[in-house]
C-alpha positions as CSV (number, residue, x, y, z in Angstrom):
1,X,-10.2,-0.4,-10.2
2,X,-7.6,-1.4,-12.4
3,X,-7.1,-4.3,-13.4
4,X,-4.5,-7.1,-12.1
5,X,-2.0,-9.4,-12.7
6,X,-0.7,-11.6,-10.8
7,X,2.3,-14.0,-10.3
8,X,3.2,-16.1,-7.5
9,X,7.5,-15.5,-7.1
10,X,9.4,-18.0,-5.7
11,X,7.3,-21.5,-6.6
12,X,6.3,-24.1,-9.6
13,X,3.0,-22.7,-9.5
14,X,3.1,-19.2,-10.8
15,X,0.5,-18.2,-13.4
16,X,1.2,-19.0,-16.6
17,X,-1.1,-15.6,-17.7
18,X,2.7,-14.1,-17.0
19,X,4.8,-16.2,-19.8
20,X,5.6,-14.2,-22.8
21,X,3.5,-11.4,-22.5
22,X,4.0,-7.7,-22.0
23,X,2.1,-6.1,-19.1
24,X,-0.6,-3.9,-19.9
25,X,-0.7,-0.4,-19.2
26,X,0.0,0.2,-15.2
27,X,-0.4,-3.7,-14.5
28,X,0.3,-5.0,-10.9
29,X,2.6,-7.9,-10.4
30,X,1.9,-9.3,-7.0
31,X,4.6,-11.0,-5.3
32,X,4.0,-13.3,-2.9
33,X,6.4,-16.5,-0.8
34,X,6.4,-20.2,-0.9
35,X,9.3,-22.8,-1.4
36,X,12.9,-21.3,-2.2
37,X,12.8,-24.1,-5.1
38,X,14.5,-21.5,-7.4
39,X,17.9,-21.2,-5.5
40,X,19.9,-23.9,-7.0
41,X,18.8,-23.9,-10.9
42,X,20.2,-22.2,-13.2
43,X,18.4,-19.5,-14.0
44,X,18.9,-18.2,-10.5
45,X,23.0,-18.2,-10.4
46,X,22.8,-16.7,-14.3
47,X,20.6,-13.8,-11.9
48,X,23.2,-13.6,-9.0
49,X,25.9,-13.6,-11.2
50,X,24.0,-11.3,-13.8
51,X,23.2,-9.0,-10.6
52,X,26.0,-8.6,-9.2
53,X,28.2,-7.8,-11.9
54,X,26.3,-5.1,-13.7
55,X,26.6,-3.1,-10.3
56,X,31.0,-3.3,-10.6
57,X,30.1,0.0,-12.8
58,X,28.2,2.1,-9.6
59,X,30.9,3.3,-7.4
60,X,30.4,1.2,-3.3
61,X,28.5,-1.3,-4.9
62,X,31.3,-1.2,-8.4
63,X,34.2,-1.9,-5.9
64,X,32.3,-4.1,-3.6
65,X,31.0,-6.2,-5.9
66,X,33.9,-5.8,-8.3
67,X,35.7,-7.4,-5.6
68,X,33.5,-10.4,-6.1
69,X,34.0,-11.3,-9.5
70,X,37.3,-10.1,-10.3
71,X,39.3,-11.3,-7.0
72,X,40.9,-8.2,-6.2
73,X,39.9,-9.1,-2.5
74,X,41.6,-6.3,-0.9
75,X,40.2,-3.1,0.9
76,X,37.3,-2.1,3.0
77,X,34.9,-4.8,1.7
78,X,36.4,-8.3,2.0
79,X,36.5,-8.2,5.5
80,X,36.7,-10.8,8.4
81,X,33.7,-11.7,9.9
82,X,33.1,-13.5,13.5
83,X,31.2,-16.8,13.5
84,X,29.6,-19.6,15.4
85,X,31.3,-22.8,14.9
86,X,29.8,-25.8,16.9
87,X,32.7,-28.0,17.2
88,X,30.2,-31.2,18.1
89,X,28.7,-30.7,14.7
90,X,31.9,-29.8,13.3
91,X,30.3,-27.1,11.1
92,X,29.8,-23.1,10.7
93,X,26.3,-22.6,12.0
94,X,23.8,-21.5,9.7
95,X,21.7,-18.6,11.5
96,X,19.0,-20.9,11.4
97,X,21.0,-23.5,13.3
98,X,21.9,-21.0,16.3
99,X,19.8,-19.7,19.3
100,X,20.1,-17.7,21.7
101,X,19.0,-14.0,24.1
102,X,18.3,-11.5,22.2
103,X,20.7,-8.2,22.9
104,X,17.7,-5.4,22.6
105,X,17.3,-4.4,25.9
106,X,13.9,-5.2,26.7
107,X,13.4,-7.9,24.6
108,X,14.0,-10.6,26.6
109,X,13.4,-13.0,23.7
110,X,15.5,-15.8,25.2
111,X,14.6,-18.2,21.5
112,X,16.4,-15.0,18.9
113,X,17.3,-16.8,16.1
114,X,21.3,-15.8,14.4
115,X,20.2,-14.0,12.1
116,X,17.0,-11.5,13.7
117,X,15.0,-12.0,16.5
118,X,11.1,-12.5,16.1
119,X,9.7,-10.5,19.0
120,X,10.7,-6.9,18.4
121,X,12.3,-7.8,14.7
122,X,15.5,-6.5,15.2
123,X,18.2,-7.8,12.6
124,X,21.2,-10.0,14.2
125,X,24.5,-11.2,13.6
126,X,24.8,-14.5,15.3
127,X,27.5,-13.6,17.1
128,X,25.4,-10.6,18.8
129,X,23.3,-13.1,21.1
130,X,24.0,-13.5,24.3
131,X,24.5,-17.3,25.8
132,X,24.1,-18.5,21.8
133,X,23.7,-22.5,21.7
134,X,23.6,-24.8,18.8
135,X,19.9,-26.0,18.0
136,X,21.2,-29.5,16.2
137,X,23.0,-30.6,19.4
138,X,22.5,-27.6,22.3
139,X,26.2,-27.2,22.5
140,X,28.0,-23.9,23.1
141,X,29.3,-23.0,19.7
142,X,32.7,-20.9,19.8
143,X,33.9,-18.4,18.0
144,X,36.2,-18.2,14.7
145,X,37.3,-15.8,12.1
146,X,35.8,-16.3,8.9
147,X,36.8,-14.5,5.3
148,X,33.0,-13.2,4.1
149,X,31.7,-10.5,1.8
150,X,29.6,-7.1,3.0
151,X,27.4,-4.7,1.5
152,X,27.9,-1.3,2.5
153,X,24.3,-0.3,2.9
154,X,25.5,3.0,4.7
155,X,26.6,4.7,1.1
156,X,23.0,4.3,-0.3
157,X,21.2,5.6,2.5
158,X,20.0,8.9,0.4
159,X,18.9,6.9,-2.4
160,X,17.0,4.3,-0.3
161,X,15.3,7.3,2.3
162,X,14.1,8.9,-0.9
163,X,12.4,5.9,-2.4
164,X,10.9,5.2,1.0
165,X,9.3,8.1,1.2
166,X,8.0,8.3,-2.0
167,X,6.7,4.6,-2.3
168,X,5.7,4.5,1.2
169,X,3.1,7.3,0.4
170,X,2.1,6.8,-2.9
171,X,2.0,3.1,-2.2
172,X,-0.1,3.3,0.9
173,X,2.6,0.9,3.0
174,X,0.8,-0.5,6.0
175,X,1.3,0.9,8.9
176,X,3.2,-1.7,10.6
177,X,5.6,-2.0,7.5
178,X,6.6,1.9,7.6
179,X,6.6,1.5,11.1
180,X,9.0,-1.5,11.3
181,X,11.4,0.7,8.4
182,X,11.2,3.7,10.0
183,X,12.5,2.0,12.9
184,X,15.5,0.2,11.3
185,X,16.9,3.2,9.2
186,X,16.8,5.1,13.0
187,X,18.9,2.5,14.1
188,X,21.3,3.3,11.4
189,X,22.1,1.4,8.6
190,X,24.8,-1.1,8.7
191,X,27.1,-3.1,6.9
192,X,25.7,-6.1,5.8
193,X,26.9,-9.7,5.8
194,X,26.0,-11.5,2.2
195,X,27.7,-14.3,2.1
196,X,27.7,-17.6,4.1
197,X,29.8,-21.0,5.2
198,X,27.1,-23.1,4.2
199,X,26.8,-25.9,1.1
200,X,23.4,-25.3,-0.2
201,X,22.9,-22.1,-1.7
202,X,23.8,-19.8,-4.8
203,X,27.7,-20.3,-5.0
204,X,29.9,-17.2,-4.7
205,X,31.4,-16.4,-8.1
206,X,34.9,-16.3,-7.3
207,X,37.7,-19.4,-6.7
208,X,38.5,-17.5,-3.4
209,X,34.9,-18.2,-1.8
210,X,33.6,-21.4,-3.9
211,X,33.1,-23.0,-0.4
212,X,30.8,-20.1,0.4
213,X,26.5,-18.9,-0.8
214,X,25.2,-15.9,-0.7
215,X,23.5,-15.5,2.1
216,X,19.5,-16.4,1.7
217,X,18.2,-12.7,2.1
218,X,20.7,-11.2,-0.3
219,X,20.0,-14.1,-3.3
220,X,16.4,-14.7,-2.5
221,X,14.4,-11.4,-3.3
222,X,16.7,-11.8,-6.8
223,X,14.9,-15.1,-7.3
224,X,12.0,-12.9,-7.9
225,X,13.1,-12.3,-11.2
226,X,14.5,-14.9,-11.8
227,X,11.3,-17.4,-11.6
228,X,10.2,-14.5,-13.6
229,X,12.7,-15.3,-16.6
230,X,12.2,-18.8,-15.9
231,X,8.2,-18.2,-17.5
232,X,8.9,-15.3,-19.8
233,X,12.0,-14.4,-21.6
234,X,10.5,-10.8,-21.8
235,X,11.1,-10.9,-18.1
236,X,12.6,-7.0,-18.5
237,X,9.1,-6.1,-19.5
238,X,8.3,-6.4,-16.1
239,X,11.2,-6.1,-13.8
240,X,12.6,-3.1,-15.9
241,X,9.3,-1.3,-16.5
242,X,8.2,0.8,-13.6
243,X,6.2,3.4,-15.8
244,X,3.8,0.5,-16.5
245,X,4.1,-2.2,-13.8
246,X,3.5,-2.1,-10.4
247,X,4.9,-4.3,-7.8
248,X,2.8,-5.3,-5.2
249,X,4.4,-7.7,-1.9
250,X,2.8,-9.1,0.5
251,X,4.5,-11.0,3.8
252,X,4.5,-11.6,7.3
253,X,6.3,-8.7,9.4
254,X,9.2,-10.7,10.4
255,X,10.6,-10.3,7.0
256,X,9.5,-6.8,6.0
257,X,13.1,-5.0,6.3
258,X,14.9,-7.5,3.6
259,X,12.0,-6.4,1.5
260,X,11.8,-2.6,2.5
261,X,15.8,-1.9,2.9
262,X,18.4,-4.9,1.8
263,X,16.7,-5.8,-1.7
264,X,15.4,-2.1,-2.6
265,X,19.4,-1.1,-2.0
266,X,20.6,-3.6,-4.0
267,X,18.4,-2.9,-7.2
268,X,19.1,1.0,-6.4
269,X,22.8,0.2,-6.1
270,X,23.1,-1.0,-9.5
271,X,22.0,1.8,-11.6
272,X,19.2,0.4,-14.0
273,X,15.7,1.1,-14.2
274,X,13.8,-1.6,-11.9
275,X,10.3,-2.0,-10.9
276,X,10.8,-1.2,-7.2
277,X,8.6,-2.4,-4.8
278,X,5.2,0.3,-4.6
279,X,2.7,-1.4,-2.1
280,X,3.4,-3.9,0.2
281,X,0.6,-5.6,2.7
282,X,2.1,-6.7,6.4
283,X,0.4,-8.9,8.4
284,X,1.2,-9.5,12.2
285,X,1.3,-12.8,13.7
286,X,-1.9,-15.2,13.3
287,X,-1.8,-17.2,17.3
288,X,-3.6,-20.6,17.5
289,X,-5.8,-21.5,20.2
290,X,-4.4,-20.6,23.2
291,X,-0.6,-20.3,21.9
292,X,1.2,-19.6,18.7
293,X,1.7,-21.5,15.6
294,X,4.9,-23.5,15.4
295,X,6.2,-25.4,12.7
296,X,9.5,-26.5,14.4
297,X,7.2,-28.0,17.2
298,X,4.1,-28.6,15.3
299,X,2.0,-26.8,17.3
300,X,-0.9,-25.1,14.9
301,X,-2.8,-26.8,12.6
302,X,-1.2,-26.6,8.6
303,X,-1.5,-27.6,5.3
304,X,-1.9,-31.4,5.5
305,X,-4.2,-30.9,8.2
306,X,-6.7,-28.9,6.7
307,X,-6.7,-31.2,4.2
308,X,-7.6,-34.2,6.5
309,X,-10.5,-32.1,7.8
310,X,-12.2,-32.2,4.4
311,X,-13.5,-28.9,5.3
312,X,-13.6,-27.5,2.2
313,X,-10.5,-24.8,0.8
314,X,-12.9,-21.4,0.6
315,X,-14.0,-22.2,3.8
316,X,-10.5,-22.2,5.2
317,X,-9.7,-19.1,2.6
318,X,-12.6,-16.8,4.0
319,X,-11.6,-17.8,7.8
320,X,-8.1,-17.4,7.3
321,X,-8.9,-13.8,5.3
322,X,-12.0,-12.0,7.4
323,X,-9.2,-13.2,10.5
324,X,-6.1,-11.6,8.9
325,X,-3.9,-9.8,11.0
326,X,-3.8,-6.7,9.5
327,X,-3.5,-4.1,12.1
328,X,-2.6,-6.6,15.2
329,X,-2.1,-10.6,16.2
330,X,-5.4,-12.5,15.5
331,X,-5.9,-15.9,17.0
332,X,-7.0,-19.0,14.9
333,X,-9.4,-20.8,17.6
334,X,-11.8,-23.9,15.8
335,X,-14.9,-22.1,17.4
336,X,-14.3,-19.0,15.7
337,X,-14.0,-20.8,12.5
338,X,-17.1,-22.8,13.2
339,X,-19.3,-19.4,13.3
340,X,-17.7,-17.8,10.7
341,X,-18.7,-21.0,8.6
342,X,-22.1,-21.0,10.3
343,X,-23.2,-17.7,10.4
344,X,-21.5,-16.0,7.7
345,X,-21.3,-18.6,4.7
346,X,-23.6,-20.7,5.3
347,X,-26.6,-18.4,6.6
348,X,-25.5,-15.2,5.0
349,X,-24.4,-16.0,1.6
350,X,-25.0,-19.4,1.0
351,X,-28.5,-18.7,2.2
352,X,-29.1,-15.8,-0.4
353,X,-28.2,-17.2,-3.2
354,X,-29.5,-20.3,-2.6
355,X,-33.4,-18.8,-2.2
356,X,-32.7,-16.6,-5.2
357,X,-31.6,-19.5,-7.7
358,X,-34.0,-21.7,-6.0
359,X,-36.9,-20.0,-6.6
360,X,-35.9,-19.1,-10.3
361,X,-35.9,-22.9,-11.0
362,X,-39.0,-24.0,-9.3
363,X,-41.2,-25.3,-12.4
364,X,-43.6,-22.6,-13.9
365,X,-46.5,-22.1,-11.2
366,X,-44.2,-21.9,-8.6
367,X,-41.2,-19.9,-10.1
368,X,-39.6,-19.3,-13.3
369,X,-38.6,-23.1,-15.1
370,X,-35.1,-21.8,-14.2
371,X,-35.7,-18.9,-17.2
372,X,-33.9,-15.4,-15.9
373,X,-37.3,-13.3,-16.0
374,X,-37.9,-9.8,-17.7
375,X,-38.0,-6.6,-15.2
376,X,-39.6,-4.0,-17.1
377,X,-40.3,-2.3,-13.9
378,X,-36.9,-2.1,-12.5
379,X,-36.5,1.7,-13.5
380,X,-39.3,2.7,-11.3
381,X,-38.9,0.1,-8.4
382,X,-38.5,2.3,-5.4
383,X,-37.2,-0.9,-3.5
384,X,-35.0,-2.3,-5.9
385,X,-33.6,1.2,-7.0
386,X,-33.0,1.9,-3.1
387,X,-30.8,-1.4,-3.0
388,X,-28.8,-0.7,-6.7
389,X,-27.7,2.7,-4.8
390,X,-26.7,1.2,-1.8
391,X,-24.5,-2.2,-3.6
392,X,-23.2,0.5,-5.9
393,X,-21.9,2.5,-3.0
394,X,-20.4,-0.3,-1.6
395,X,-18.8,-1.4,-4.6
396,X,-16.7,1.7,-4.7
397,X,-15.6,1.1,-1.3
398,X,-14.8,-2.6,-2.1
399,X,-12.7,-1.2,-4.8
400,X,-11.0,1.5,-2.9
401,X,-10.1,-1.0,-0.5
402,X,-8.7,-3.3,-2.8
403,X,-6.9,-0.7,-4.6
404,X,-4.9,0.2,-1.2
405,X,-4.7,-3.9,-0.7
406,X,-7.2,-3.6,2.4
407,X,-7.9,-7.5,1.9
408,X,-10.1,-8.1,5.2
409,X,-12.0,-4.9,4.6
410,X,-12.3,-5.5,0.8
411,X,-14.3,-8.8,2.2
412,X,-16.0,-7.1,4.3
413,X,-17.8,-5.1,2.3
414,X,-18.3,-8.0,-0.1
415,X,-20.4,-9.8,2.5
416,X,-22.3,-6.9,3.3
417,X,-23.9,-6.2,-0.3
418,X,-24.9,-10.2,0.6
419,X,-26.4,-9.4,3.9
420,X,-28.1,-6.2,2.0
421,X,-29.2,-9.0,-0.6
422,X,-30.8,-11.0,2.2
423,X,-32.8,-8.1,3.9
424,X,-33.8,-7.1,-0.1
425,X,-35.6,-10.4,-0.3
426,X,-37.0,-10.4,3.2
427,X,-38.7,-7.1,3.0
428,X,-40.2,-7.4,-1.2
429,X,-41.4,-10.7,0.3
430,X,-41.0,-12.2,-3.0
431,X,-42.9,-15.6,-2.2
432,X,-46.7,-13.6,-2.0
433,X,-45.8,-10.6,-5.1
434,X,-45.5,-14.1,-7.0
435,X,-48.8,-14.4,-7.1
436,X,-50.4,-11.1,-6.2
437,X,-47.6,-8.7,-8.1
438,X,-46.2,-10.7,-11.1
439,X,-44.3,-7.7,-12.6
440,X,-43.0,-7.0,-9.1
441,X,-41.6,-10.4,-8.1
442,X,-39.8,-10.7,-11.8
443,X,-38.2,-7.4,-11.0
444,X,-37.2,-8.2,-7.7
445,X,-35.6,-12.0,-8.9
446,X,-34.0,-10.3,-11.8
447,X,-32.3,-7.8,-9.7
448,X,-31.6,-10.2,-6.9
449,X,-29.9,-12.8,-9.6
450,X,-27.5,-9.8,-10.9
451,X,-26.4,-9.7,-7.3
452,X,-26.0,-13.1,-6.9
453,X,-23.6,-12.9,-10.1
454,X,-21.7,-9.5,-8.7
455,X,-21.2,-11.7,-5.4
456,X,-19.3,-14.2,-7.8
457,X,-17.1,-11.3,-9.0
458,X,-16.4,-10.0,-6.3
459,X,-15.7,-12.9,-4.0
460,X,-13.5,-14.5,-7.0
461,X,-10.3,-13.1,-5.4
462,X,-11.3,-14.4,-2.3
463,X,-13.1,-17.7,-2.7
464,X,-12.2,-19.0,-6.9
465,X,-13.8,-22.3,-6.0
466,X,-16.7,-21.1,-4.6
467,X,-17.2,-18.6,-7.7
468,X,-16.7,-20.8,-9.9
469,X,-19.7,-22.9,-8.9
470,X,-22.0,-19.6,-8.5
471,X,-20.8,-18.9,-12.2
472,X,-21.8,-22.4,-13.2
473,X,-24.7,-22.4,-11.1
474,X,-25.7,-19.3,-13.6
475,X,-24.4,-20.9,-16.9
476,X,-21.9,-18.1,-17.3
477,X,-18.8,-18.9,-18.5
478,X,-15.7,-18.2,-15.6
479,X,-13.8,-16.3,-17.8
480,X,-16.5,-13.8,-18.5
481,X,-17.3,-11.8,-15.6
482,X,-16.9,-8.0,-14.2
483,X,-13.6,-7.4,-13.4
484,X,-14.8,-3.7,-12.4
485,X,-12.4,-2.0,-14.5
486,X,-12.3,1.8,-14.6
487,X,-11.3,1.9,-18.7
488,X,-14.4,-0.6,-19.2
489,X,-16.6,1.4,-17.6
490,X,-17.9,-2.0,-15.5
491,X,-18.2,-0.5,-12.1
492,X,-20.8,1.6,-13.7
493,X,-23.0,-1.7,-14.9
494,X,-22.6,-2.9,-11.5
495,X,-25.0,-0.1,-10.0
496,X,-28.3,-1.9,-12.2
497,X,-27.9,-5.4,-11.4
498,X,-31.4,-6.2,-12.6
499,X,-29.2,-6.0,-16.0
500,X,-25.9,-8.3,-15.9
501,X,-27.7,-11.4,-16.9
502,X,-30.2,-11.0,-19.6
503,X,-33.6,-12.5,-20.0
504,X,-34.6,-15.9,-21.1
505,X,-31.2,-17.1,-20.3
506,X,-31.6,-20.6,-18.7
507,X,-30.1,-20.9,-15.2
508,X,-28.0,-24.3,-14.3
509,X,-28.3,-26.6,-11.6
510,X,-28.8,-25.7,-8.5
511,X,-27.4,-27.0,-5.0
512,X,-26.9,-25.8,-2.1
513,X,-23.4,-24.1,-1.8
514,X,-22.0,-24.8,2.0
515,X,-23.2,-27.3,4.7
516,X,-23.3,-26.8,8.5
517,X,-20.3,-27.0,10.2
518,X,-22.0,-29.2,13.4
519,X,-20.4,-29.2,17.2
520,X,-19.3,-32.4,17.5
521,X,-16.7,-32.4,14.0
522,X,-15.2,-29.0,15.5
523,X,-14.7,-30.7,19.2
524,X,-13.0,-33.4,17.1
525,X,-11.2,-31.0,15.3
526,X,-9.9,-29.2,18.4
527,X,-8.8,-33.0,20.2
528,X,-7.1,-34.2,17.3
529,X,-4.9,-30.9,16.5
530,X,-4.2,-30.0,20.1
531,X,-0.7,-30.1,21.3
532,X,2.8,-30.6,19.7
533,X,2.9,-32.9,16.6
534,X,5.0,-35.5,19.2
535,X,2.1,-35.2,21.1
536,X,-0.2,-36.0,18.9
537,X,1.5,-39.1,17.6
538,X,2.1,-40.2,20.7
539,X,-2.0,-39.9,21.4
540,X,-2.6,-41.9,18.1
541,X,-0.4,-44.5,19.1
């Protein structure tokens, strides 16, 4: 495995590892959504502006773009667009603010939004739905012309086939995101709409359009870099590097083809070297209960709320992960997060670790004074050298999986070189070679506590709180642990655990990690969430 860094595009929160330093050889820069808080600084309209006028030099995009800065606003790309205006509102309609049927035949999505629909993901123009209303006031919006800006994606179609294919291999796409692309570039690319009657946005550079932003999907992906430049004014070293950085995305499938087409043509359009896109993870839609998740209505439970349950955040990480919809919809139900909890943290992991450090720091006479013992035996240990083979197996796979961004089968395997831990202590029966096979029992604690600490590792990208207190648990430091690294040599170490934490170190305190989740919190759980968020209030009131 190689190793990774990460960055978190598109929010105040993105790792400060990133600012000022070059990537390593072949480092991965993940990219990942929150907040568009980087649309109206500065540092994102020095990126448009930046952006688009370094591409006035490649031929479509030279006198599309050209078009933009310079105002010579005549020919095939300023062109006249048709859109919604509610005359109620007295405003263009943002594609947000409109609608309506979808026009796939088959759909029968009667809730498309203006700009794409969300059941089979096909790309709109607002003025493509059929019986469009306004969603601030339900009024029929009519129809007026309305100067705007296109990019000709049509002219790029060689370029962008040819990257597809190549990333989408080498990168191992999902399956649902080649699927998705495959399906748009059948369709035919189009012209494409990049500007908007809106006032919140990236402004237009040119006096012609100042009343007009770029449309969100057309500025947005640039944000990427620009957040980017915001951290690091070596920002190049990463966007303009693809022979040592690799891009990594990961999103919901409703927005792979800005991601997979629009943004990938743009950066191809202009010329220069960019880190394109080489992986990106797809997820399908995760359903709550007995419906889906809504934020317009409320309907799901969110943020704030799984805050209020004081269920604690690796809890909600691991449920939310070993549940991702990878390959197809998943459902959040409270149940199925109560025996995940229950069965899986709490009597799996928590349980192994728990009766390995335990044990270790039971006073001398009945353990070890919390003193990692020797294991002189390990070598010759038929059990213990049965168990190395098998956690070192499934290491590799945990790192293959990773590798191809496998996520729920990455933790998986994690939790099964736990449950392997568990069956390990069960049959050495630990608690009577204390007494009747000293060397034995040190040999099997030794080993078992080195898999307690791969657990840590391995888990870390998963659950960081929850490592963090194995690691201090330990008394190991959180910044020194395996991070499996081919060039290290660390998956390797990994295959004799009875030596990643040496003798006579002195373990910390121990408590137990996770707490049952009981029957009557998740019934409360499942009452107070149900509904609509008007329906909730209207229950506490």
């Amino acid at each position: 495995m190689q190793s990774t860094r990460k960055c978190t595009s598109g929010s105040t929160s993105a790792s400060t590892t990133l600012a000022g330093r070059p990537p390593p050889s072949r480092q991965r820069y993940a990219n990942r959504f929150s907040a568009n808080c980087w649309t109206t600084t500065g540092s994102q309209r020095t990126q448009c502006s930046r952006f688009v006028s370094r591409c006035s030099s490649r031929n479509f995009l030279a006198s599309y773009l050209f078009c933009v800065i310079t105002g010579s606003l005549q020919g095939p790309y300023s062109v006249y667009r048709l859109q919604l205006y509610c005359e109620s509102c007295q405003r263009f309609l943002a594609d947000r603010f409109v609608v309506g049927s979808c026009p796939v035949e088959g759909c029968g999505n009667d809730t498309a939004r203006g700009d794409q629909c969300d059941r089979c993901g096909r790309l709109l123009n607002s003025t493509e739905l059929i019986d469009p209303r306004c969603k601030v006031c339900e009024g029929i919006p009519i129809v007026r012309d309305t100067d705007h800006l296109f990019l000709e994606l049509p002219l790029l179609k060689e370029q962008l086939e040819k990257y597809i294919d190549e990333a989408s291999a080498t990168g191992s796409w999902s399956q649902n995101a080649v699927r998705i692309t495959d399906a748009w570039l059948k369709e035919g690319l189009r012209p494409r709409c990049i500007t908007r009657d809106l006032k919140w946005g990236v402004p237009v550079p040119h006096e012609k359009y100042k009343d007009k932003v770029f449309y969100v999907w057309f500025d947005a992906p640039i944000g990427y870099i620009s957040i980017t430049a915001c951290y690091t004014p070596e920002w190049e070293k990463w966007w303009k590097n693809p022979e040592n950085v690799e891009l990594y995305q990961f999103m919901g499938k409703d927005n792979v083809p800005f991601h997979t087409v629009m943004f990938p043509s743009a950066l191809l359009g202009t010329g220069e070297n960019w880190t394109l896109m080489k992986n990106i993870s797809v997820t399908e839609y995760l359903n709550y209960e007995s419906g889906k998740f809504s934020k317009t209505k409320g309907i799901g439970v969110f943020g704030n709320d799984a805050k209020a349950t004081n269920i604690p955040a690796d809890v909600w990480r691991y449920y939310l992960l070993s549940n991702r919809p990878e390959a197809s919809d998943a459902v959040f139900t409270w149940g199925g997060l109560q025996i995940k909890h229950n069965n899986e943290l709490l009597k799996n992991l928590g349980n192994f670790i728990y009766r390995v450090l335990s044990f270790i720091a039971k006073p001398e006479g009945a353990g070890y004074g919390s003193i990692i013992p020797e294991a002189p035996n390990a070598d010759i240990h038929p059990l213990s050298q049965s168990l190395a083979e098998t956690v070192g197996n499934l290491i590799q796979q945990y790192i293959d999986a990773m590798d191809k961004v496998k996520l729920k089968q990455g933790l998986k395997i994690a939790m099964a070189i736990s449950s392997e831990g568990n069956a390990y202590l069960q049959e050495s029966q630990f608690w009577k070679l204390y007494k009747q096979d000293p060397a034995s029992c040190t040999t099997v604690m030794k080993t078992s506590v080195g898999v307690v600490y791969l657990l840590a590792c391995l888990l870390e990208p998963f659950m960081p709180s929850f490592s963090k207190d194995v690691l201090q648990q330990l008394n190991l430091s959180p910044n020194e642990h395996i991070s499996f690294a081919d060039e290290k040599g660390e998956s390797d170490k990994a295959k004799r655990p009875w030596d990643l934490i040496p003798s006579n170190h002195r373990i910390g305190e121990i408590v137990p990690l996770f707490t049952e989740l009981k029957d009557d919190a998740v019934a409360s759980f499942r009452e107070t969430f149900a509904g609509s968020q008007a329906e909730r209030n209207a229950r506490a009131n």
